[in-house]
N, C-alpha and C positions, 0 to 999 in steps of 0.2 A: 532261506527258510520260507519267504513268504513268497517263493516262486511254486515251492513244492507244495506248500498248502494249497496255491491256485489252479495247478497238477490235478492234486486228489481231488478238490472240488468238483473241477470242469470233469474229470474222469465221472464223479456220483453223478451230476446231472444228466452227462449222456449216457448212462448206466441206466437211471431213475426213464428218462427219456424213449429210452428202446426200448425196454419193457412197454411203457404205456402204449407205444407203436403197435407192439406183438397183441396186445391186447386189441386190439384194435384191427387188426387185420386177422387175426387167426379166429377159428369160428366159434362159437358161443355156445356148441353142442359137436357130440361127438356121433359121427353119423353111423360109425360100427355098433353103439349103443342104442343110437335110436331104432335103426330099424330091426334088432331084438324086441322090443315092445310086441309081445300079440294082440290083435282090437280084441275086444268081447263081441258075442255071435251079433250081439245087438248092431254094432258098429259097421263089421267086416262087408256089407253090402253096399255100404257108404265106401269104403275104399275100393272095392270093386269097380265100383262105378266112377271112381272118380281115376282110375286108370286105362278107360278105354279108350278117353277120347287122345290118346298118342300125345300127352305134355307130360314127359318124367317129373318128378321130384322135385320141385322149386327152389330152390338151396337159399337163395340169396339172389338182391336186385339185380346183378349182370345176368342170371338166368332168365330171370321175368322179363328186364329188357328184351333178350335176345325172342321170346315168343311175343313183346307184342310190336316189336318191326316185323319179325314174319309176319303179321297180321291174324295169328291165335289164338291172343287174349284181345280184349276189346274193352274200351272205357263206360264206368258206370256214371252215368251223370248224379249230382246230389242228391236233384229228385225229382221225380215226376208221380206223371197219375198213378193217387194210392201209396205214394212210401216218398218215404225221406232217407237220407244216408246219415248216420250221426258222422261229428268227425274221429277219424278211423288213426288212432297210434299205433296197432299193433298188426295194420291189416293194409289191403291194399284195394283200389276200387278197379278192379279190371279182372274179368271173367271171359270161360269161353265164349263162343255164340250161342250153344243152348241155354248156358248158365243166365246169359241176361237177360235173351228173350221169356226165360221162365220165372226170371223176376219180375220183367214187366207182365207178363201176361199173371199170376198170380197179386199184383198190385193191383191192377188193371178190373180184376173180379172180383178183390175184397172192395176195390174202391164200389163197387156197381151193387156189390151185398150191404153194404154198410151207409149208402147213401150220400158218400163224397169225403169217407174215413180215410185216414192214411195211417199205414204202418210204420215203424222206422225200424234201417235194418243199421245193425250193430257190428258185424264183423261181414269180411266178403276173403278174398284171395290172401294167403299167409303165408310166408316162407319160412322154410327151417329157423331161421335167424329170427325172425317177426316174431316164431313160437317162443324161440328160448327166450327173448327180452321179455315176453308176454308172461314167461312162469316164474321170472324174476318178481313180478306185481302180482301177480297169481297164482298161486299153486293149484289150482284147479285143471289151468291148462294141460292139456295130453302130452305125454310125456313121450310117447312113438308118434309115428307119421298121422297125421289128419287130413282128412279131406279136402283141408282148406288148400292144402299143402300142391295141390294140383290144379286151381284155378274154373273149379266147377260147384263149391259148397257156400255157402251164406248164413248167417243168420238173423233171425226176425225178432227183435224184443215183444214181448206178450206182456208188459208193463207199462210200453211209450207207445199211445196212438193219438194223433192228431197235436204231434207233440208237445204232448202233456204226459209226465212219469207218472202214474199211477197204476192202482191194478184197475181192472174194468171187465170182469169178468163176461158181458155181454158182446164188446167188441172182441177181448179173447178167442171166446167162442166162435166170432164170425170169420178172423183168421183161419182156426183149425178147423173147421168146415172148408174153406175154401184150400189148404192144403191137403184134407182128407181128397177131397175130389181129384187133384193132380195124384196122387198117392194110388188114388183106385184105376187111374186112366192110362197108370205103367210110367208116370214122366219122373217123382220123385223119389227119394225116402225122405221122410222126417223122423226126427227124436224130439221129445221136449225137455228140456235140459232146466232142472230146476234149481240147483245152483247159480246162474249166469242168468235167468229169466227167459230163456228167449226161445226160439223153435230152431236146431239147427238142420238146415235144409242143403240136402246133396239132390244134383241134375243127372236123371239117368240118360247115358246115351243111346238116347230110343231114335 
């Protein structure tokens, strides 16, 4: 009797066991579902954009891997002039080449507007997988493909500068001036996203 109870035991655990496996290896979103999502007109030029520069769909970490050993995406350091990186759970710090140079160069001119300001950015490169953990804590999160999804979008908090969380509507200001200018010069889109606080910024492939 108490061989057979030992039976069904060890049966439940590896039972209990391989489920938690499948959860773990099988994805966390369903990709026939996600890419039904349509963007809003608002959106759809952020996606545009962010499919030209030749990096499909970021699924998950073995696909990022594999673009940045081909040398495609490229690492964001924490921070430099003009901007800080907060630390990042749901995102990833490595972007195209356009994508970083227009970070830096965008840090680079707020810092020179602002008199030695720094921005901090909040989310950078996102994978399928990243998103769905993310709308697990969020429901805000996009529920179709995002921008981030491709290795070319970021975002800028307009509440943490010189970091310190506050509002600051003066430094605000000196932000969105200084992405209005890349904006008019053909290099970005931006949205202000007022749920999340922040500016979210796609790199056009100019």
């Amino acid at each position: 009797m108490k061989k057979f109870l030992c039976v069904i035991f060890a049966a439940s655990v590896y039972s209990s066991s391989y489920s938690q496996a499948s959860k773990n290896t099988l994805p966390c979103y369903d990709l026939t579902e996600v890419v039904k999502v349509q963007p809003t007109m608002l959106y759809k030029p952020h996606l545009d954009a962010s499919k030209s520069f030749g990096i499909p769909l970021l699924q998950d970490s073995r696909t990022v891997q594999k673009y940045i050993t081909n040398g495609k995406l490229h690492k964001i350091k924490k921070s430099g002039k003009g901007y800080r990186v907060q630390k990042l759970d749901y995102s990833r710090a490595w972007m195209v080449s356009k994508g970083k140079m227009m970070l830096e160069k965008i840090a680079t001119r707020f810092h020179k507007e602002t008199k030695g300001g720094t921005f901090t950015v909040s989310s950078l490169t996102r994978t399928l997988e990243d998103q769905c953990r993310l709308r697990r804590v969020n429901s805000n999160a996009a529920m179709g493909i995002s921008s981030h999804n491709y290795g070319n979008s970021f975002d800028i908090s307009y509440v943490r500068f010189n970091d310190v969380l506050r509002s600051d509507p003066k430094m605000e200001a000196a932000l969105e001036k200084v992405l209005q200018y890349y904006y008019n010069a053909g290099k970005i889109f931006y949205i202000k996203e007022r749920q999340q606080s922040c500016f979210h910024i796609t790199v056009k492939n100019y």
